[in-house]
N, CA, C and O atoms as a Tripos MOL2 file, in Angstrom:
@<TRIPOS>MOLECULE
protein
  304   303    76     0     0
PROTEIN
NO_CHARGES

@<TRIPOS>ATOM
      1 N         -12.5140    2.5240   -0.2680 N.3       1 UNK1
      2 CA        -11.0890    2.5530   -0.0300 C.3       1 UNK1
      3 C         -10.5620    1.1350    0.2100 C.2       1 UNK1
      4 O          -9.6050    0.8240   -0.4980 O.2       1 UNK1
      5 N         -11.0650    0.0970    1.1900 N.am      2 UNK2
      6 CA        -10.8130   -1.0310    1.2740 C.3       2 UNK2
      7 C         -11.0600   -1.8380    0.1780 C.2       2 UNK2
      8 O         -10.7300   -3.0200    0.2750 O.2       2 UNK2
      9 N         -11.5530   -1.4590   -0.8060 N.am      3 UNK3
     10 CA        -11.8160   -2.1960   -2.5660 C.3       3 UNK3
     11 C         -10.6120   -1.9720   -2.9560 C.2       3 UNK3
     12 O         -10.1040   -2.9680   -3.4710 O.2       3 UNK3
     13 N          -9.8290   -0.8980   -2.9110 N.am      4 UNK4
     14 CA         -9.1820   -0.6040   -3.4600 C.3       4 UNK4
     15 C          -7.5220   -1.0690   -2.9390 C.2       4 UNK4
     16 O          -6.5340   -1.5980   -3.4490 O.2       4 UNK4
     17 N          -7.7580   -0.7450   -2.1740 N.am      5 UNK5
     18 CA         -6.1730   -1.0530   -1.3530 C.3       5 UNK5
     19 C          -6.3980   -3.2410   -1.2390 C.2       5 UNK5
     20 O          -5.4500   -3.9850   -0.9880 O.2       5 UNK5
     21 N          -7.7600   -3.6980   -1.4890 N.am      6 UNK6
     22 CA         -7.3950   -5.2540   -1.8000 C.3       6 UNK6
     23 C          -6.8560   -5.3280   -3.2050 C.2       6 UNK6
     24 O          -6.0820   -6.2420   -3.4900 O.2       6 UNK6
     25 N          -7.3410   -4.1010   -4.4350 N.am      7 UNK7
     26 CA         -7.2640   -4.5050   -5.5180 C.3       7 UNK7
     27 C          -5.8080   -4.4270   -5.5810 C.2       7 UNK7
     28 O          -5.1160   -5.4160   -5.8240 O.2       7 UNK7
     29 N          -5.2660   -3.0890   -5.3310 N.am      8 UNK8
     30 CA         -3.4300   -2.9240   -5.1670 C.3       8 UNK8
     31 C          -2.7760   -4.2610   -4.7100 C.2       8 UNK8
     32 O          -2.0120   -4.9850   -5.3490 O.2       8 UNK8
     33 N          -3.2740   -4.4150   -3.4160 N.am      9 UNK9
     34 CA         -2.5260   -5.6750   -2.6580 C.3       9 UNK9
     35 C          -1.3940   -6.5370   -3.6160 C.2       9 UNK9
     36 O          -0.2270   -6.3070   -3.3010 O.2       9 UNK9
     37 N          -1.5670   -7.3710   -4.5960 N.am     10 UNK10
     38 CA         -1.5200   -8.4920   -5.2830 C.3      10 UNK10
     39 C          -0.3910   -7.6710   -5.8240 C.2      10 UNK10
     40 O           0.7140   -8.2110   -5.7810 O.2      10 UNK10
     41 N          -0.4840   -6.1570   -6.4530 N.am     11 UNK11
     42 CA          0.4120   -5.7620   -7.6060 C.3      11 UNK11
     43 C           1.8790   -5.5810   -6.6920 C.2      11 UNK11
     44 O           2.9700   -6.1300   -6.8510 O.2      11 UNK11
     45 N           1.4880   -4.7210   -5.8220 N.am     12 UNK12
     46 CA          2.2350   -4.2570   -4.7040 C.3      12 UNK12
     47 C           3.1890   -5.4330   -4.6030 C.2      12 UNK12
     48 O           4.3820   -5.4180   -4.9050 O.2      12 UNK12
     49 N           2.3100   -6.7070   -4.0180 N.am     13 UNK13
     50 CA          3.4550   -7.4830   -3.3610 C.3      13 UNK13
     51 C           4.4430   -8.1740   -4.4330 C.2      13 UNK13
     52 O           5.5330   -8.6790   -4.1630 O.2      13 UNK13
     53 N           3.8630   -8.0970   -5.6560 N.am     14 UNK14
     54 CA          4.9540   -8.4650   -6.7510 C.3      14 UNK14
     55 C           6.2820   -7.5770   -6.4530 C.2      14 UNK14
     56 O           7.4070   -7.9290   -6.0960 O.2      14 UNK14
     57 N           5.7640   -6.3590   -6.7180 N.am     15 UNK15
     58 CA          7.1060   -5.4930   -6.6460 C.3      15 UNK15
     59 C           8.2670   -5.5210   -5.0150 C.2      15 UNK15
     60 O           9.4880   -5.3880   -4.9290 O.2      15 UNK15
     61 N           7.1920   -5.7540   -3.9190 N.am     16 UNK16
     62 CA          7.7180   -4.9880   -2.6620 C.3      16 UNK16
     63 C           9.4090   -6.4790   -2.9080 C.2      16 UNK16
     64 O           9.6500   -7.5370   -3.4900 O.2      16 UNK16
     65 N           9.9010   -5.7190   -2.2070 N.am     17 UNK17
     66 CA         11.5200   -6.3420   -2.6250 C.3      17 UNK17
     67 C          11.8230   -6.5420   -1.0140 C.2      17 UNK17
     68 O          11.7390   -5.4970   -0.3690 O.2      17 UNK17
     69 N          12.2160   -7.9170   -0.1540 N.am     18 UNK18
     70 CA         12.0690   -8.4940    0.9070 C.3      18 UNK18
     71 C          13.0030   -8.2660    1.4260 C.2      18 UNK18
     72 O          13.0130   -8.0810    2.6430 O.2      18 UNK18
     73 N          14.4560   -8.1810    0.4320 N.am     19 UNK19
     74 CA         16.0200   -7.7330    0.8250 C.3      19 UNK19
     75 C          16.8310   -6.8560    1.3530 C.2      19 UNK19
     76 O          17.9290   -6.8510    1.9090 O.2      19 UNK19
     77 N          15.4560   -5.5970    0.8240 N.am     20 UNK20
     78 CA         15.9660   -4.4970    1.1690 C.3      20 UNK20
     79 C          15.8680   -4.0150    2.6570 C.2      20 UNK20
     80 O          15.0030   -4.2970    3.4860 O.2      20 UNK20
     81 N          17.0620   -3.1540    2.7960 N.am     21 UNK21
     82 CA         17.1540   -2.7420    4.3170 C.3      21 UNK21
     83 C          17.0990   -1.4100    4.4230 C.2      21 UNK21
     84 O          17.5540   -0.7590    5.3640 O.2      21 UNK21
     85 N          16.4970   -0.9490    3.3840 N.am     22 UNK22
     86 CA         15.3330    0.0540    3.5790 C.3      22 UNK22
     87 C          14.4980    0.6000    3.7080 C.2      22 UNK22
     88 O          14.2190    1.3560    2.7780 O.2      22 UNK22
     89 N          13.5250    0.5770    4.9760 N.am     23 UNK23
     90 CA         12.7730    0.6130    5.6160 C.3      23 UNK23
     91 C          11.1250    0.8910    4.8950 C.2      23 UNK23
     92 O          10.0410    0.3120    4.9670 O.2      23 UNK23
     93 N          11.6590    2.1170    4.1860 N.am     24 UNK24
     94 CA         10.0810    2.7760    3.1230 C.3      24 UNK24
     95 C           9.9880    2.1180    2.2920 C.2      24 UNK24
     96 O           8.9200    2.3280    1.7170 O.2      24 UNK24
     97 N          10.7000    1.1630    1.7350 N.am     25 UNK25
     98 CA         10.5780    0.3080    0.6820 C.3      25 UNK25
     99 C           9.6710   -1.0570    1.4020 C.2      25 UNK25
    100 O           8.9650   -1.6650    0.5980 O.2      25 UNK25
    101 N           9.6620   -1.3580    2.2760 N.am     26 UNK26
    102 CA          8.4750   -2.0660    2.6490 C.3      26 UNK26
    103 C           7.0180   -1.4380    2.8820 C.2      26 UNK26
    104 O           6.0380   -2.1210    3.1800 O.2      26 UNK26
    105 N           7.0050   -0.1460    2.7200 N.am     27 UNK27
    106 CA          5.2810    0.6150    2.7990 C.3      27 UNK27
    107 C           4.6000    0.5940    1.4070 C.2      27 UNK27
    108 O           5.1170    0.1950    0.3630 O.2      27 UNK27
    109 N           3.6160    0.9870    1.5370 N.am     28 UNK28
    110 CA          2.6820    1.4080    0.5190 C.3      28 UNK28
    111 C           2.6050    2.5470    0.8920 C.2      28 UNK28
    112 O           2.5810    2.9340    2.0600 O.2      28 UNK28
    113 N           2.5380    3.4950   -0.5550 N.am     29 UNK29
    114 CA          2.0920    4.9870    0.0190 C.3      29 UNK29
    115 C           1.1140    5.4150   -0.9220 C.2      29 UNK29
    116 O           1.1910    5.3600   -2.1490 O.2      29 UNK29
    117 N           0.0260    5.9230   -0.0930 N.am     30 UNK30
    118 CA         -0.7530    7.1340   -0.2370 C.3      30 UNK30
    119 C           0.2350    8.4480   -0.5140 C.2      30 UNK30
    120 O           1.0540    8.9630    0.2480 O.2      30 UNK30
    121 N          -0.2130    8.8800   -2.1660 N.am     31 UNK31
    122 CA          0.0890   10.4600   -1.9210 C.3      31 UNK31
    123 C          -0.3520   10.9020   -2.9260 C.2      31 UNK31
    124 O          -0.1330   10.1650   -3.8870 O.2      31 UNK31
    125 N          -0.9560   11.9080   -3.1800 N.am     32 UNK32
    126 CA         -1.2470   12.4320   -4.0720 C.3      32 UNK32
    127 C          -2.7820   12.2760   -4.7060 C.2      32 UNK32
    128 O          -3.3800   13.3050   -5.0190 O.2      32 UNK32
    129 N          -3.2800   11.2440   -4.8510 N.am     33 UNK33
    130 CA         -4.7650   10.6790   -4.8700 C.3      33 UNK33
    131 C          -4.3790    9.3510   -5.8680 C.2      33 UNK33
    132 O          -5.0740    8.7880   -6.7130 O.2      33 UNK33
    133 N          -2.4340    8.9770   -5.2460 N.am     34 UNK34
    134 CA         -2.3180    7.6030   -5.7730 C.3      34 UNK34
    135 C          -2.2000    6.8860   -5.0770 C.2      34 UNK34
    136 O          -2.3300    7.4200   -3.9760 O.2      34 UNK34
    137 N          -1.9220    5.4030   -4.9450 N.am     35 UNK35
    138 CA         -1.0200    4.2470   -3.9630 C.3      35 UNK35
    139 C          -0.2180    4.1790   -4.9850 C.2      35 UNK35
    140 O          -0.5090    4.1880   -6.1810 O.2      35 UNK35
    141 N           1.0710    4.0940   -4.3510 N.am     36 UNK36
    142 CA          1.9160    3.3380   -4.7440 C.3      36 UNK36
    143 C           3.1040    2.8530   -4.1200 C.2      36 UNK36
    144 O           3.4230    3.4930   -3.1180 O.2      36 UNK36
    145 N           3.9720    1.7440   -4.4810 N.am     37 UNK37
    146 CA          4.9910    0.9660   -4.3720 C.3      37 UNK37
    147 C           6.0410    0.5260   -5.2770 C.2      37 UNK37
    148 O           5.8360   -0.1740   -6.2680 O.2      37 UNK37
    149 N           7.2280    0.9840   -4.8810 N.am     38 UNK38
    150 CA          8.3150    0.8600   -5.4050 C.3      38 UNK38
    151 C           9.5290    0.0010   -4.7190 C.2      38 UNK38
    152 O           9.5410   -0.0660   -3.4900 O.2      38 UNK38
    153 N          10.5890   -0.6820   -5.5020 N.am     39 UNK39
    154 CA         11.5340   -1.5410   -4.8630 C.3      39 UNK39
    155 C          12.9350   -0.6530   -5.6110 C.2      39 UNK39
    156 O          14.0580   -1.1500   -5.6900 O.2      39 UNK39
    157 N          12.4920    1.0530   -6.2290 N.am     40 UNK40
    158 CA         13.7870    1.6920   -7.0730 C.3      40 UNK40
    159 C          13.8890    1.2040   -8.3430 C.2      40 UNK40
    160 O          14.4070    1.7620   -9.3100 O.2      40 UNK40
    161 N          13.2940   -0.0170   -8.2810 N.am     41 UNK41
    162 CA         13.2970   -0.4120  -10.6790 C.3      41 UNK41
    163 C          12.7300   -0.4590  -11.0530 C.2      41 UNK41
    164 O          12.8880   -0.4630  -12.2740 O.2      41 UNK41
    165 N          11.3750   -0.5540  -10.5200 N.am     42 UNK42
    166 CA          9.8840   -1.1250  -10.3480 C.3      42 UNK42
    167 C           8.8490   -0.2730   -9.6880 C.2      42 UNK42
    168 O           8.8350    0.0210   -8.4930 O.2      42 UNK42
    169 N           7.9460    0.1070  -10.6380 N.am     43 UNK43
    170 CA          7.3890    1.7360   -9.8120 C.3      43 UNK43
    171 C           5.7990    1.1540  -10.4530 C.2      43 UNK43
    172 O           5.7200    0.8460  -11.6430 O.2      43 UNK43
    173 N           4.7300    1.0630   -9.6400 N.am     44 UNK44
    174 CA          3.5150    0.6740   -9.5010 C.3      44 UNK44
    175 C           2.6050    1.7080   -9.0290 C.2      44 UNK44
    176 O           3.0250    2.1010   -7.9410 O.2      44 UNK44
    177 N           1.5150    2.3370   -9.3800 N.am     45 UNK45
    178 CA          0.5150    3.3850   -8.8370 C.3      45 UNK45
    179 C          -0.7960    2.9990   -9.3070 C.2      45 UNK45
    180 O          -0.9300    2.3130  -10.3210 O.2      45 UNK45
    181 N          -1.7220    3.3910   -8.6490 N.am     46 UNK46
    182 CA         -3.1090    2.9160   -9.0670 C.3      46 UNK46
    183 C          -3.9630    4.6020   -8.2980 C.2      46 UNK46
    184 O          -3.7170    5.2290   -7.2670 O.2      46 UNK46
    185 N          -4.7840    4.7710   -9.1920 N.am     47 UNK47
    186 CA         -5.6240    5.8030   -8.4430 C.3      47 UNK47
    187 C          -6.3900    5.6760   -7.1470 C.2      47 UNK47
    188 O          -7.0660    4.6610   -6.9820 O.2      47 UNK47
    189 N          -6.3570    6.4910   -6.3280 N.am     48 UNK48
    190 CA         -6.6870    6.7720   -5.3060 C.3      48 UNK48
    191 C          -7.4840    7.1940   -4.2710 C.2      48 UNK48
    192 O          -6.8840    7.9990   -3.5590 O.2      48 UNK48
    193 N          -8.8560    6.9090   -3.8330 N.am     49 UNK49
    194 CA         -9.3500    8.3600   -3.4500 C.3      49 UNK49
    195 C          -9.2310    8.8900   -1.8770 C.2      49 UNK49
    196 O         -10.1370    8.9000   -1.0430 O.2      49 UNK49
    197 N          -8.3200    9.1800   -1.7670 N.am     50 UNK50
    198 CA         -7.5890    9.7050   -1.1340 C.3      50 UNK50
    199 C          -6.6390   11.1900   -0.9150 C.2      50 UNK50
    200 O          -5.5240   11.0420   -1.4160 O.2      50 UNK50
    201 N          -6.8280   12.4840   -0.3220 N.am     51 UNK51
    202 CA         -6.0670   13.2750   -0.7280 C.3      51 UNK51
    203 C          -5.1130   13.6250    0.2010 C.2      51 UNK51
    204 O          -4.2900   14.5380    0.1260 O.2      51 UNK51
    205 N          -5.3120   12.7230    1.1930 N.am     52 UNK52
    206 CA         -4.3000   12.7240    2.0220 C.3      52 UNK52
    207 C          -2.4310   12.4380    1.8520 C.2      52 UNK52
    208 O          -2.1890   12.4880    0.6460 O.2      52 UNK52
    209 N          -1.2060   12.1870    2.6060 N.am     53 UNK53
    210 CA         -0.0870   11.3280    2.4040 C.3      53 UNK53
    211 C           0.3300   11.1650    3.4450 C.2      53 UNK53
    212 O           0.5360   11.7780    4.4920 O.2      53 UNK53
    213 N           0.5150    9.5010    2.6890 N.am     54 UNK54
    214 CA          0.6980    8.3360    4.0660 C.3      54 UNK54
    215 C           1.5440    7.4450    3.8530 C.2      54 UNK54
    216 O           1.6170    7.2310    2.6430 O.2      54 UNK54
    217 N           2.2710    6.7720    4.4860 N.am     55 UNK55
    218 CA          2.8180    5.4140    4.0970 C.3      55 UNK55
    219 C           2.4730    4.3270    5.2560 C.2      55 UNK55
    220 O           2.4750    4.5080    6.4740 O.2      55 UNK55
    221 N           2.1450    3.0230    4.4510 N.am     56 UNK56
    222 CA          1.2070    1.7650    5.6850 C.3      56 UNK56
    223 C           2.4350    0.6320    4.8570 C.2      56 UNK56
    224 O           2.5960    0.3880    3.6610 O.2      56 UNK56
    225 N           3.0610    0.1860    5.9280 N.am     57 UNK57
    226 CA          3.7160   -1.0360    5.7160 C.3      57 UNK57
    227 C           2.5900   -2.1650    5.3610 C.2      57 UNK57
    228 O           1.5580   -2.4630    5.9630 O.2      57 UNK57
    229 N           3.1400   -2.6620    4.2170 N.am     58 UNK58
    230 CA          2.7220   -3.6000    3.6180 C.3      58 UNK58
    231 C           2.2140   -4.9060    4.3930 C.2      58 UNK58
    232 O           1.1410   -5.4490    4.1270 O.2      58 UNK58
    233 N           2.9700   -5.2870    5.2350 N.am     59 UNK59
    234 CA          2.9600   -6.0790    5.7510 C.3      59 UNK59
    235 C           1.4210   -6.3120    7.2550 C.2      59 UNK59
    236 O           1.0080   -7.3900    7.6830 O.2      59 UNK59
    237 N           1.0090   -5.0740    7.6270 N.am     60 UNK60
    238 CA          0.2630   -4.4930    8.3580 C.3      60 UNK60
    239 C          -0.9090   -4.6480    7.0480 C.2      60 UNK60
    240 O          -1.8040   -5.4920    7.0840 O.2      60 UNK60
    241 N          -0.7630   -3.9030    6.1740 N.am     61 UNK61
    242 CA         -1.5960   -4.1720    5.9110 C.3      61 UNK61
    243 C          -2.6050   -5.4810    4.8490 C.2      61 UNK61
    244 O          -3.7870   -5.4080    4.5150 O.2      61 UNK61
    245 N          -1.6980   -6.4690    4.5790 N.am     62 UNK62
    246 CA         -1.8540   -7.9030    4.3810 C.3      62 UNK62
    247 C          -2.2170   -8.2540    5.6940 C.2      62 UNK62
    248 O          -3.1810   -9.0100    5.5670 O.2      62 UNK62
    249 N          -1.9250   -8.0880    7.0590 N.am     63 UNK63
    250 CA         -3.2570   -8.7380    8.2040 C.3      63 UNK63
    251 C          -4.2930   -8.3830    8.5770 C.2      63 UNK63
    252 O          -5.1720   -9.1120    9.0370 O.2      63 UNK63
    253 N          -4.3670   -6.4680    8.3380 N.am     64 UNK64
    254 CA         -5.7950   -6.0180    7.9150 C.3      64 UNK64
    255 C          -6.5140   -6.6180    7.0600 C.2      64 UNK64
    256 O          -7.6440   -6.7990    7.5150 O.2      64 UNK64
    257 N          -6.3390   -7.1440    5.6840 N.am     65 UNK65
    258 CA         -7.1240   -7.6770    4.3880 C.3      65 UNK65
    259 C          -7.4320   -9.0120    4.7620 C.2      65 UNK65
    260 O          -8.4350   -9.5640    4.3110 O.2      65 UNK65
    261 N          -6.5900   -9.6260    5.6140 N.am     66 UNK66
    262 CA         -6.9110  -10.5300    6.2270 C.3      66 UNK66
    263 C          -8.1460  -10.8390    6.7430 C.2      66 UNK66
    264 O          -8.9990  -11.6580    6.4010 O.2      66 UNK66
    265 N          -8.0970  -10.2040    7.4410 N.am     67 UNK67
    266 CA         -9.2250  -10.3510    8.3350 C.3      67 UNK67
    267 C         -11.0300   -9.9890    8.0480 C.2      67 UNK67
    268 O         -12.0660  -10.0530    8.7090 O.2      67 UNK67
    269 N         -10.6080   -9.5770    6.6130 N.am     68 UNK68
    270 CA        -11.8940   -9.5330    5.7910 C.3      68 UNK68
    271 C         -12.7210   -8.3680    6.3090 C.2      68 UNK68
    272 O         -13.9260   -8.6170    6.3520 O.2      68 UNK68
    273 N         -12.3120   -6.9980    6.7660 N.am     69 UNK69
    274 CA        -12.9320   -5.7220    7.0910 C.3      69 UNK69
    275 C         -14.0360   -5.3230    6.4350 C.2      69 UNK69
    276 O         -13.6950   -5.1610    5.2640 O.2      69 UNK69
    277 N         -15.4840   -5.0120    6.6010 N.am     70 UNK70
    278 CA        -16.2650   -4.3050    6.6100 C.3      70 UNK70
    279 C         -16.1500   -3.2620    5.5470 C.2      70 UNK70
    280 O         -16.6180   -3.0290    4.4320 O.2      70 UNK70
    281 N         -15.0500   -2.5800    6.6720 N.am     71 UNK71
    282 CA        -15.0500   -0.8250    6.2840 C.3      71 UNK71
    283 C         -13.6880   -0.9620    6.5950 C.2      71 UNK71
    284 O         -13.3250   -2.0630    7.0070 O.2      71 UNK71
    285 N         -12.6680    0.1500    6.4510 N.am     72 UNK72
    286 CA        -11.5140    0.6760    7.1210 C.3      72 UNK72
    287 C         -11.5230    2.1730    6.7860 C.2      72 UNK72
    288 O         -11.6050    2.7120    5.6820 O.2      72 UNK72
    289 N         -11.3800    2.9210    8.4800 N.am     73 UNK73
    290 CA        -10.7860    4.4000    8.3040 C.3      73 UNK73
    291 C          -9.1960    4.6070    9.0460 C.2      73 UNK73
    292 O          -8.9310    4.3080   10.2100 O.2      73 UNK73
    293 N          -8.2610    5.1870    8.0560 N.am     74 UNK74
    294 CA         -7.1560    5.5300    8.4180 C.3      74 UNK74
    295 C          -6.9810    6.5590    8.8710 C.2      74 UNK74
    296 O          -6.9150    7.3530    7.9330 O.2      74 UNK74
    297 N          -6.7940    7.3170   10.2840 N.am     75 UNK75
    298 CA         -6.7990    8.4420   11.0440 C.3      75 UNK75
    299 C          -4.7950    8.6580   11.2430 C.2      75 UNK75
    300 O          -3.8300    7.9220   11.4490 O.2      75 UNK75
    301 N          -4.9370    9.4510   11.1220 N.am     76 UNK76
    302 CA         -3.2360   10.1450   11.5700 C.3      76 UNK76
    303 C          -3.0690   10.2910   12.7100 C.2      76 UNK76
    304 O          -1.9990   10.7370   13.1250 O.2      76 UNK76
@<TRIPOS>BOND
     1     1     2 1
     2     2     3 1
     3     3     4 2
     4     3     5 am
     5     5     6 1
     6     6     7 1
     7     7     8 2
     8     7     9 am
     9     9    10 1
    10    10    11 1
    11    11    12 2
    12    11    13 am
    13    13    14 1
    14    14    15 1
    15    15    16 2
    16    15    17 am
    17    17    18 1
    18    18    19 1
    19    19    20 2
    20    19    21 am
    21    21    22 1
    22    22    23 1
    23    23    24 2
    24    23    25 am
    25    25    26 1
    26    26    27 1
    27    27    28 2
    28    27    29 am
    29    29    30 1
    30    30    31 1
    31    31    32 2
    32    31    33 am
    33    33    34 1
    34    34    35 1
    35    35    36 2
    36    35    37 am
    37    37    38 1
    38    38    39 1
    39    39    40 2
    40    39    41 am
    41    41    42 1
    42    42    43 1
    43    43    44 2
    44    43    45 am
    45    45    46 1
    46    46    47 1
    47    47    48 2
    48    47    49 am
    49    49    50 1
    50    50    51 1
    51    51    52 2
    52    51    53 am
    53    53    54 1
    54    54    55 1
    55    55    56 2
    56    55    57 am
    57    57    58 1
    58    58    59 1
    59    59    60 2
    60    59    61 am
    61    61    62 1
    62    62    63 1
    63    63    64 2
    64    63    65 am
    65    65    66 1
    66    66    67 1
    67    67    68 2
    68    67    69 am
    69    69    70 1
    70    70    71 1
    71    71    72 2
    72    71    73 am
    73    73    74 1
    74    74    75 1
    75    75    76 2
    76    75    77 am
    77    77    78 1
    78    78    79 1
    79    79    80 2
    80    79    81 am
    81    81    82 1
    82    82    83 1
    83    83    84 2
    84    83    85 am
    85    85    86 1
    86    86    87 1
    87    87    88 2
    88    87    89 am
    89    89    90 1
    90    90    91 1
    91    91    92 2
    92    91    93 am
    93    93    94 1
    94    94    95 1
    95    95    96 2
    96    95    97 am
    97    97    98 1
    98    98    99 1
    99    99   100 2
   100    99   101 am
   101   101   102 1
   102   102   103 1
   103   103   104 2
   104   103   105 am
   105   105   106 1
   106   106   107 1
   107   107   108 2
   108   107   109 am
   109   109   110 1
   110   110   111 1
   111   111   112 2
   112   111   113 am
   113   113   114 1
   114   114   115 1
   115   115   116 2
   116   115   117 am
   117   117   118 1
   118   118   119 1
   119   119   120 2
   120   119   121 am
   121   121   122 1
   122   122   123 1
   123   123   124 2
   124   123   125 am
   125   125   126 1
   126   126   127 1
   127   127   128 2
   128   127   129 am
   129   129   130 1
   130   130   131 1
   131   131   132 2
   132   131   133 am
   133   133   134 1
   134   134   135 1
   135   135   136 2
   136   135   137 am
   137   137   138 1
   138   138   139 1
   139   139   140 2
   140   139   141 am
   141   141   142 1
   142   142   143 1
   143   143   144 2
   144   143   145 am
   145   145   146 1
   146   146   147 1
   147   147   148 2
   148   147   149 am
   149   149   150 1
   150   150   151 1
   151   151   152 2
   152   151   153 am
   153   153   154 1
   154   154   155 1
   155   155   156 2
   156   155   157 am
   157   157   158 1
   158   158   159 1
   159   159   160 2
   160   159   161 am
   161   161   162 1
   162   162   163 1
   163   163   164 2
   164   163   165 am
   165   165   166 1
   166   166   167 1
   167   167   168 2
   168   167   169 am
   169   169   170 1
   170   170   171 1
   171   171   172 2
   172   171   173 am
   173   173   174 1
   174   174   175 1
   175   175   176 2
   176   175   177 am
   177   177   178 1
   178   178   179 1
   179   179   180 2
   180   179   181 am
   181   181   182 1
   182   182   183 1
   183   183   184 2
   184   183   185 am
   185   185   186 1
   186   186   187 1
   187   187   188 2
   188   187   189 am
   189   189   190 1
   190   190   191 1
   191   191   192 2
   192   191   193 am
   193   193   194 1
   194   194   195 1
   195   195   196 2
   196   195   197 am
   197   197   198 1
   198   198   199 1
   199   199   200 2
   200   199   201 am
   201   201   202 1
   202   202   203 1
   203   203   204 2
   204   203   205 am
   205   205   206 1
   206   206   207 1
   207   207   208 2
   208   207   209 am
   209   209   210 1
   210   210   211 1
   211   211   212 2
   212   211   213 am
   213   213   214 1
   214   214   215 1
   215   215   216 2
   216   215   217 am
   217   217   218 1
   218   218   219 1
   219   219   220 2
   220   219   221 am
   221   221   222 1
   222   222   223 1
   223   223   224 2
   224   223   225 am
   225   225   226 1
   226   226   227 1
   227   227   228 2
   228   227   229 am
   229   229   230 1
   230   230   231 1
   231   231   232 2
   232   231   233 am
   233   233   234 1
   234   234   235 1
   235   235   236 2
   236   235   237 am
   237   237   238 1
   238   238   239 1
   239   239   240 2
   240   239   241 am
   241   241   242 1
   242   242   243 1
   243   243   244 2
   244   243   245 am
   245   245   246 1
   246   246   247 1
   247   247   248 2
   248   247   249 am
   249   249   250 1
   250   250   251 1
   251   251   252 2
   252   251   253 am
   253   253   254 1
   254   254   255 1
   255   255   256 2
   256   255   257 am
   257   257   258 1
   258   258   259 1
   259   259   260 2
   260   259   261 am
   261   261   262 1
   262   262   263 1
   263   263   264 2
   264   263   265 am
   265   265   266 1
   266   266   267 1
   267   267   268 2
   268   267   269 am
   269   269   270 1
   270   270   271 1
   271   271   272 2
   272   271   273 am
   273   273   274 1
   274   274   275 1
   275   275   276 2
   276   275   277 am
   277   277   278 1
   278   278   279 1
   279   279   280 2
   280   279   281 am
   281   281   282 1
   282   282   283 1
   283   283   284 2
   284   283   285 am
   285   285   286 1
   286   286   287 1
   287   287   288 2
   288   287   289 am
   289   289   290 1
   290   290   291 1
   291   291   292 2
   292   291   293 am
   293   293   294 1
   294   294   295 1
   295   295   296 2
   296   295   297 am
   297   297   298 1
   298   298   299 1
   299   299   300 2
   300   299   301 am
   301   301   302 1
   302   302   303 1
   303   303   304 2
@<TRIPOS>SUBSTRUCTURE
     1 UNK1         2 RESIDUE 1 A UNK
     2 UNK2         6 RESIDUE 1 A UNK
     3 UNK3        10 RESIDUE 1 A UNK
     4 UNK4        14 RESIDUE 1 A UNK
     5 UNK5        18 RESIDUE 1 A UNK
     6 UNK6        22 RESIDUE 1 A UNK
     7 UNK7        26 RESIDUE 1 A UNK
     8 UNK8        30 RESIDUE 1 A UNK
     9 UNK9        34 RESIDUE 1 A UNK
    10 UNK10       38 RESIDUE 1 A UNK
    11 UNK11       42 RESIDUE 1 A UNK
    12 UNK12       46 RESIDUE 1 A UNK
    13 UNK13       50 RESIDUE 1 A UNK
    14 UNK14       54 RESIDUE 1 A UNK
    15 UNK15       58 RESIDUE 1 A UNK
    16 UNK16       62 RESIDUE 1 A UNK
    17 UNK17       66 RESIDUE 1 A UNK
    18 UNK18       70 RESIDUE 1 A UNK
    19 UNK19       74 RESIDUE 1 A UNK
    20 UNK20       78 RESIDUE 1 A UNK
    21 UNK21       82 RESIDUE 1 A UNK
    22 UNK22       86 RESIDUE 1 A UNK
    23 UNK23       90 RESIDUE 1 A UNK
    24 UNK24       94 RESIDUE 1 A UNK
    25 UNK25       98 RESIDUE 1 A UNK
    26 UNK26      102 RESIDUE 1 A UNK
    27 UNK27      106 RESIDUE 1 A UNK
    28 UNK28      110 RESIDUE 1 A UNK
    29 UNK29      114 RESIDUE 1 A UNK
    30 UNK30      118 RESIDUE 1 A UNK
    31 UNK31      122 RESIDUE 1 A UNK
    32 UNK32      126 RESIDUE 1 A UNK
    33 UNK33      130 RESIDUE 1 A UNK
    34 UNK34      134 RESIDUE 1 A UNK
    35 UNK35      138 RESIDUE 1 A UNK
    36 UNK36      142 RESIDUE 1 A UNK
    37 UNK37      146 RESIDUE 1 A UNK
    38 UNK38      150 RESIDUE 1 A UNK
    39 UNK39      154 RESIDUE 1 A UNK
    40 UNK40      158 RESIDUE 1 A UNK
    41 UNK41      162 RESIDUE 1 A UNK
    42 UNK42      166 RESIDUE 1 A UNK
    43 UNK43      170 RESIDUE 1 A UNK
    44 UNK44      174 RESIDUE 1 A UNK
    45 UNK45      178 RESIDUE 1 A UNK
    46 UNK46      182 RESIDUE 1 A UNK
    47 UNK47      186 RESIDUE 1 A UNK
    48 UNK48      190 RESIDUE 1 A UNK
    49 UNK49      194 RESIDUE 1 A UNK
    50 UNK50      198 RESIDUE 1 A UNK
    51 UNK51      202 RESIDUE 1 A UNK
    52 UNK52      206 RESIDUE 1 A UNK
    53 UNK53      210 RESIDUE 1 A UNK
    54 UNK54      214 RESIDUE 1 A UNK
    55 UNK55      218 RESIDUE 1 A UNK
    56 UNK56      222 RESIDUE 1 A UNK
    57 UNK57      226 RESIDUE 1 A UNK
    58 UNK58      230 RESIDUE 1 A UNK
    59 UNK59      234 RESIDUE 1 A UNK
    60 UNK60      238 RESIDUE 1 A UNK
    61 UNK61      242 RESIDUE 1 A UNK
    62 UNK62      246 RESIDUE 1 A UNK
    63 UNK63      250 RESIDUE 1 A UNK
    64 UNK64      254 RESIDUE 1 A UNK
    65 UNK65      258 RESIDUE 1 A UNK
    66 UNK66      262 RESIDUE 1 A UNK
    67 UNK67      266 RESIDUE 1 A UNK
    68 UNK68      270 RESIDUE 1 A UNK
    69 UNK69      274 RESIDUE 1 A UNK
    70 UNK70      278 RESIDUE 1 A UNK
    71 UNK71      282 RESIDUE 1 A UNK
    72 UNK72      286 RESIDUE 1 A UNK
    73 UNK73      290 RESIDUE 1 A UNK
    74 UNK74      294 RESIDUE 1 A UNK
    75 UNK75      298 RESIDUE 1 A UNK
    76 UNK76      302 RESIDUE 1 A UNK
C-alpha cells in the first residue's frame, strides 16, 4: 500500500489545485479499490488495493512519505 500511495504521490500533486476553498479537493481518496484526485477538470485514479473509502489530505500525507515508512496501516 505504501508503494503505491508513493507511486500516486507525484500524479496527484500535479492535479491537487492550491486555490481552491474547497476543502475535499485537497484529499486523496480511497474508494472503490481506486485512489484518486481531482481539482473538477482534472480527474486522476490508479488501482488500489484497498476496499475500503477514505479521504487523506494530501498534504498529511506528503509528511508521512516523508519520513520514509517501513509499512503504513490506515485504521478508521
Amino acid at each position: 500500500m505504501l508503494y503505491l500511495m508513493q507511486t500516486f504521490l507525484p500524479i496527484a500533486e500535479k492535479v491537487y489545485d492550491r486555490k481552491t476553498t474547497l476543502d475535499i479537493l485537497h484529499s486523496i481518496c480511497v474508494h472503490d479499490g481506486f485512489m484518486l484526485m481531482t481539482d473538477l477538470d482534472i480527474f486522476v485514479r490508479m488501482p488500489f488495493k484497498s476496499k475500503e473509502n477514505y479521504t487523506l489530505p494530501i498534504k498529511t500525507i506528503k509528511k508521512i512519505v516523508s519520513t520514509k515508512p517501513t509499512t503504513l496501516n490506515i485504521a478508521k
